[in-house]
Biotite code that builds the C-alpha atoms (Angstrom):
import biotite.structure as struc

atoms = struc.array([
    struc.Atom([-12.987, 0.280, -8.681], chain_id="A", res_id=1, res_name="UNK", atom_name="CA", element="C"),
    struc.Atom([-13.705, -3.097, -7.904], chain_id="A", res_id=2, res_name="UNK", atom_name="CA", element="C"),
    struc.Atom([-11.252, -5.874, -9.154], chain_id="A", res_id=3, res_name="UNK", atom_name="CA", element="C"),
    struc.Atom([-10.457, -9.367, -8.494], chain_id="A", res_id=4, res_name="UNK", atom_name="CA", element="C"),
    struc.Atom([-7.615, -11.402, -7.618], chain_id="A", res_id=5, res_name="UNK", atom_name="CA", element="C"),
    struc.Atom([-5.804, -14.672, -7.472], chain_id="A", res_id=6, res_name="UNK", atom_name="CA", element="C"),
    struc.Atom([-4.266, -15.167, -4.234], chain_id="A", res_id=7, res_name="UNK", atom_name="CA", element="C"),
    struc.Atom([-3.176, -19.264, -3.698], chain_id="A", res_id=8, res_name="UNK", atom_name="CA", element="C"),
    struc.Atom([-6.094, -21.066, -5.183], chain_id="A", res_id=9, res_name="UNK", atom_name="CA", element="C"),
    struc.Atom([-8.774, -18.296, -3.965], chain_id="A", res_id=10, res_name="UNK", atom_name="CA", element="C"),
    struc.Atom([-10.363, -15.563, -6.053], chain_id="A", res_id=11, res_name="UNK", atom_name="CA", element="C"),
    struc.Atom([-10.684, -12.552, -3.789], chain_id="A", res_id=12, res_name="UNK", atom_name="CA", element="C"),
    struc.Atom([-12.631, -9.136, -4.897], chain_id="A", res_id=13, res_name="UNK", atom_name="CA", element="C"),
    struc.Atom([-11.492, -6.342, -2.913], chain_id="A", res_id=14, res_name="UNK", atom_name="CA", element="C"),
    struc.Atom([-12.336, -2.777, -3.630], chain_id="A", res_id=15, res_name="UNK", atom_name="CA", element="C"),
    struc.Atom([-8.567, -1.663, -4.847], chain_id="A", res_id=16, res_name="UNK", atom_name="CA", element="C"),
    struc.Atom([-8.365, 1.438, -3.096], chain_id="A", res_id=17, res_name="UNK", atom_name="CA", element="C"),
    struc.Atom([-8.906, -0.218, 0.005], chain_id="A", res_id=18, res_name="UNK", atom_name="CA", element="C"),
    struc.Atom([-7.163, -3.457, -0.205], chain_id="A", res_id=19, res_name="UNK", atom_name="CA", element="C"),
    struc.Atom([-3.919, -4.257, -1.557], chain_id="A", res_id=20, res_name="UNK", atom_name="CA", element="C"),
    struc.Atom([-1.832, -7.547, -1.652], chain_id="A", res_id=21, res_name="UNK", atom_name="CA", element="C"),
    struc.Atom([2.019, -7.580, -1.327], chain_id="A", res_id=22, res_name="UNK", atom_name="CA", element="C"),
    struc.Atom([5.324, -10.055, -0.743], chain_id="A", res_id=23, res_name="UNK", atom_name="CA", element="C"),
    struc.Atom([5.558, -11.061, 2.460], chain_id="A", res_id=24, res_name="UNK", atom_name="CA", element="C"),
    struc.Atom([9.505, -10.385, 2.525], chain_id="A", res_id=25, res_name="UNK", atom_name="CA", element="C"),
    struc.Atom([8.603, -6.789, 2.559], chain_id="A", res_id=26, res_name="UNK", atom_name="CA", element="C"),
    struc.Atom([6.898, -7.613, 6.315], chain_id="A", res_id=27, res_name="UNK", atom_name="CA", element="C"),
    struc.Atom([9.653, -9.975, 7.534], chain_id="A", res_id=28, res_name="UNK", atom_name="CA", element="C"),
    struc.Atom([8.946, -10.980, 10.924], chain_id="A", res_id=29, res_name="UNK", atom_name="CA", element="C"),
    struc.Atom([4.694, -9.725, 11.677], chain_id="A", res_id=30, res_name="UNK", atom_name="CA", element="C"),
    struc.Atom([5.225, -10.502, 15.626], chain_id="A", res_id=31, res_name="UNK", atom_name="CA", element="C"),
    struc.Atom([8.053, -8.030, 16.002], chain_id="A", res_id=32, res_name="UNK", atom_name="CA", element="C"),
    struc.Atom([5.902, -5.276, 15.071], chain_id="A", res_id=33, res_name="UNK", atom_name="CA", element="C"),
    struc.Atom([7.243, -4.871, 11.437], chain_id="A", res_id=34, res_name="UNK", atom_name="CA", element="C"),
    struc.Atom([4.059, -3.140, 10.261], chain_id="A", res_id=35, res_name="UNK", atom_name="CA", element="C"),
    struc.Atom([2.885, 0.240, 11.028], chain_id="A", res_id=36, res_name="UNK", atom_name="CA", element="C"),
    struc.Atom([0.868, 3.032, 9.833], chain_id="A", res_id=37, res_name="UNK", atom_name="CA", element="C"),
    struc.Atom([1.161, 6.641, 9.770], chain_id="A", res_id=38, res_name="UNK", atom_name="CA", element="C"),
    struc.Atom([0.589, 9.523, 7.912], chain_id="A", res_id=39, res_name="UNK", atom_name="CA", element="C"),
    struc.Atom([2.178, 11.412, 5.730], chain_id="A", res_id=40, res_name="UNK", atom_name="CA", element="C"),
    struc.Atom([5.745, 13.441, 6.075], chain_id="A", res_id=41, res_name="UNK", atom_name="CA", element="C"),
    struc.Atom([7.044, 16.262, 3.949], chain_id="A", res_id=42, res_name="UNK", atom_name="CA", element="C"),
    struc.Atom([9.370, 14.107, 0.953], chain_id="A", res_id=43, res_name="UNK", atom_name="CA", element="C"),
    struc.Atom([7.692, 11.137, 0.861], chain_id="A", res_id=44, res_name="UNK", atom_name="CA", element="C"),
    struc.Atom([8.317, 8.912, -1.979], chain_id="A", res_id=45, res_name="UNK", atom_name="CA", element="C"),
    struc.Atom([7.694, 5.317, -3.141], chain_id="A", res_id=46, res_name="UNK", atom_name="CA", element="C"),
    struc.Atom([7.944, 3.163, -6.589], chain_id="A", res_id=47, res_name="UNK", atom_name="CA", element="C"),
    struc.Atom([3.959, 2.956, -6.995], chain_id="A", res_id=48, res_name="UNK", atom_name="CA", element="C"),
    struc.Atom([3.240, -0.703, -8.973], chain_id="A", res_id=49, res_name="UNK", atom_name="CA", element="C"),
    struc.Atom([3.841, -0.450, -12.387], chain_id="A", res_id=50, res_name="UNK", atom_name="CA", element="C"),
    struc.Atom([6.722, 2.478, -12.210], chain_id="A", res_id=51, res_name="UNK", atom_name="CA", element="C"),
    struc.Atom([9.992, 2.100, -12.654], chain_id="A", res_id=52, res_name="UNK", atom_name="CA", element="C"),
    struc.Atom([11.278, 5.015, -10.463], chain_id="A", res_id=53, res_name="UNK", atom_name="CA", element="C"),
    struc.Atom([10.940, 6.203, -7.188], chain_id="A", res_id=54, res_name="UNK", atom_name="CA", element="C"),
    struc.Atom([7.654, 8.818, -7.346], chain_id="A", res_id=55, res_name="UNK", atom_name="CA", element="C"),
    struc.Atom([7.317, 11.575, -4.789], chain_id="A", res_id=56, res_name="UNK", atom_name="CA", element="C"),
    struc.Atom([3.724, 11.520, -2.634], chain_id="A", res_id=57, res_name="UNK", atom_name="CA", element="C"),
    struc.Atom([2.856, 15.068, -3.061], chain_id="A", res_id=58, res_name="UNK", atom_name="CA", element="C"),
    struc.Atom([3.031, 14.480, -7.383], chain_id="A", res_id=59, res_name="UNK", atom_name="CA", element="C"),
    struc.Atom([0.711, 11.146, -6.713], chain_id="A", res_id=60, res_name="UNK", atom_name="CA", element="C"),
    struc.Atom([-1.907, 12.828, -4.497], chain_id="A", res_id=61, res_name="UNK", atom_name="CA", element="C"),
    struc.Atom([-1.986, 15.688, -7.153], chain_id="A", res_id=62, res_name="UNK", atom_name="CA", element="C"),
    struc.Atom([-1.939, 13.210, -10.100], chain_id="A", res_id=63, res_name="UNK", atom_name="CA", element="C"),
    struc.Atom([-4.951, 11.624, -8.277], chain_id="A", res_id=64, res_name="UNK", atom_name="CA", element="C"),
    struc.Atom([-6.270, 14.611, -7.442], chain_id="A", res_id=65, res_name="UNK", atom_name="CA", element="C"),
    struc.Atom([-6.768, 14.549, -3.869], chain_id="A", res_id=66, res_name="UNK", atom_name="CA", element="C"),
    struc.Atom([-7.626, 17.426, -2.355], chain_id="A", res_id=67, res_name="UNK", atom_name="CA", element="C"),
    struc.Atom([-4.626, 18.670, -0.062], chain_id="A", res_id=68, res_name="UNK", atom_name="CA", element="C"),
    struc.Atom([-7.368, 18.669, 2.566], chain_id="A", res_id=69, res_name="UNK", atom_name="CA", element="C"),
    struc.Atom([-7.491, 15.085, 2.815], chain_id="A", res_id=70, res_name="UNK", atom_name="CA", element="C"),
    struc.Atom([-3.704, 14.351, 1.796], chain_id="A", res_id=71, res_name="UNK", atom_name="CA", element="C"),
    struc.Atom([-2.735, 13.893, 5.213], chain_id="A", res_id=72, res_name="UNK", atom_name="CA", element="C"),
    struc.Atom([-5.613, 12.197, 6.636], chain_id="A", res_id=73, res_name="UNK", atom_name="CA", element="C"),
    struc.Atom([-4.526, 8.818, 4.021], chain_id="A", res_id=74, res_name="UNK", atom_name="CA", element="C"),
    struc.Atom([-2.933, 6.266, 6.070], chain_id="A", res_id=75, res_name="UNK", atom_name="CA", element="C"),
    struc.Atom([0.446, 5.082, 5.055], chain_id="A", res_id=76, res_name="UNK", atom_name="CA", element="C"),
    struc.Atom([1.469, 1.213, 5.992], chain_id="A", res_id=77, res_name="UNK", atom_name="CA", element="C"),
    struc.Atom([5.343, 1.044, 6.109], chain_id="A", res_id=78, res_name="UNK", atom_name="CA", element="C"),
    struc.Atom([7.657, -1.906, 7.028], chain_id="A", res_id=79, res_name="UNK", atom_name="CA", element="C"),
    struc.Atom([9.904, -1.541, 10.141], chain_id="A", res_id=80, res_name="UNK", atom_name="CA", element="C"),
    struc.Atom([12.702, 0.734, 7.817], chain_id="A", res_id=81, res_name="UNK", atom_name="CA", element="C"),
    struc.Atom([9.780, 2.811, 7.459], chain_id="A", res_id=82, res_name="UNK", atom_name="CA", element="C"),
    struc.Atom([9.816, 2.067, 3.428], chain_id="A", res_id=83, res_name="UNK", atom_name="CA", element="C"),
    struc.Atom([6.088, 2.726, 2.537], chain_id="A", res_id=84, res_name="UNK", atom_name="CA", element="C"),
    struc.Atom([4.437, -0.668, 0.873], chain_id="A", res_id=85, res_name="UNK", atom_name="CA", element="C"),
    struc.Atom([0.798, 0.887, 0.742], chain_id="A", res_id=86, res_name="UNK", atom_name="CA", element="C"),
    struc.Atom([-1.633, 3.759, 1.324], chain_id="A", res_id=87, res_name="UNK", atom_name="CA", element="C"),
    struc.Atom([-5.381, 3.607, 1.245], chain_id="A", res_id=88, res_name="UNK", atom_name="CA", element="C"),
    struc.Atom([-6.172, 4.307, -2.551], chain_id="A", res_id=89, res_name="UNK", atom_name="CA", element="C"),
    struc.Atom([-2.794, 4.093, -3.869], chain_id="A", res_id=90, res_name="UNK", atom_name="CA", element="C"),
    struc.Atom([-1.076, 1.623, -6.148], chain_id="A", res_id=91, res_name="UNK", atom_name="CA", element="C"),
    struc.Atom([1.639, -0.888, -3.771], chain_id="A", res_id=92, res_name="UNK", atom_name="CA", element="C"),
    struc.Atom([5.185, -0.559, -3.960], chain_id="A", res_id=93, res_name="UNK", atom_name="CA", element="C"),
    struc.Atom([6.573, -1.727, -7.159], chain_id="A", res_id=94, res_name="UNK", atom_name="CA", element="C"),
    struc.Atom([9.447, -3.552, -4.911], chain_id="A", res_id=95, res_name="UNK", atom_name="CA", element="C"),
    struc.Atom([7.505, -5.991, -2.929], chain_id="A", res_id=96, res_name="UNK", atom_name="CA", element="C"),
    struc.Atom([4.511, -6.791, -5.916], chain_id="A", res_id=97, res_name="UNK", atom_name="CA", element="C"),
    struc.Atom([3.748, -10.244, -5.985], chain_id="A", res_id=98, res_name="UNK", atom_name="CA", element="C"),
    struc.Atom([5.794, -12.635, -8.373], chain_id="A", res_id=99, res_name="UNK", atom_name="CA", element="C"),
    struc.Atom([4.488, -16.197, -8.986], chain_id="A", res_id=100, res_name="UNK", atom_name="CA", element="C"),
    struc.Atom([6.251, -17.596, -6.018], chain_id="A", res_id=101, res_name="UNK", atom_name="CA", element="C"),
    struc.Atom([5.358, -15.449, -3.681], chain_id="A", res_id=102, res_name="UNK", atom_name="CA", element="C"),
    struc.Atom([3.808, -15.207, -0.610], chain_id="A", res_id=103, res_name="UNK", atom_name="CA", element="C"),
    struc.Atom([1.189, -12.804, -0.136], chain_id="A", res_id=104, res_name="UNK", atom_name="CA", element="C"),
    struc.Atom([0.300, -10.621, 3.006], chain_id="A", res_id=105, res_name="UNK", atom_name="CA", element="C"),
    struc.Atom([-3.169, -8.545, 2.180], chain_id="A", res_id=106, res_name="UNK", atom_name="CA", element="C"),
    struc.Atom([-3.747, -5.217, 3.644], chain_id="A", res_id=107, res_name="UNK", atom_name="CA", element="C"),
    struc.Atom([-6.821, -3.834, 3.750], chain_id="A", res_id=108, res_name="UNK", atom_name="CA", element="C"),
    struc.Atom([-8.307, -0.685, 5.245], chain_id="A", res_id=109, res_name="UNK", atom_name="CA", element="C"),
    struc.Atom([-11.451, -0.502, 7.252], chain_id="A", res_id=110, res_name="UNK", atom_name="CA", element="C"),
    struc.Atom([-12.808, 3.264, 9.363], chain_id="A", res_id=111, res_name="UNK", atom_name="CA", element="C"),
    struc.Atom([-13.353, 2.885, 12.963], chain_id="A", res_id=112, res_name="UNK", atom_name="CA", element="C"),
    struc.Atom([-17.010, 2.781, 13.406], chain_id="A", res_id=113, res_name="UNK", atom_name="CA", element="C"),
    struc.Atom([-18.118, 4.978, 16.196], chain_id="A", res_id=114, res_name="UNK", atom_name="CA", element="C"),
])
């Protein structure tokens, strides 16, 4: 799904699944190491955007329907208290979606090329 956004005065398209834009307060300090990715762990959860309670990973990926195959081959980019923000073709975290005066940080997701 292709979709565009307004990010300061630019209009980025991003494939969805693949990029995702959130609060930079979620990130705090990027030269400390406050990003990582991983995959996932048995009782993962997250507020997905648009949700107003925490969701578990497993009912997301099933939702989706992602085969269990693939489940934990979907990287996972948390914040240093490991709180997950994003994973490759999932919605954000509710928590740190962008509000008009925020600051953006975009992730995006792109394979190694061998």
């Amino acid at each position: 799904e292709m979709t565009s956004s307004l990010v300061g005065s630019e209009m980025c398209i991003r494939d969805s699944s693949k990029c995702a834009y959130i609060d930079i307060s979620a990130v705090g300090n990027l030269a400390d190491g406050s990003l990582f990715a991983r995959n996932k762990r048995d009782g993962d959860s997250y507020i997905p955007l648009g949700s107003k309670s925490e969701k578990r990973l497993k009912d997301i990926f099933i939702a989706k329907k992602i085969p269990s195959a693939k489940r934990n081959s979907i990287p996972l980019v948390c914040n240093k208290r490991g709180r997950i923000l994003w994973g490759v073709g999932l919605p954000p975290c509710d928590d740190f979606k962008l509000s008009n005066s925020a600051v953006a940080i975009e992730l995006t997701y792109a394979p190694f090329e061998r």
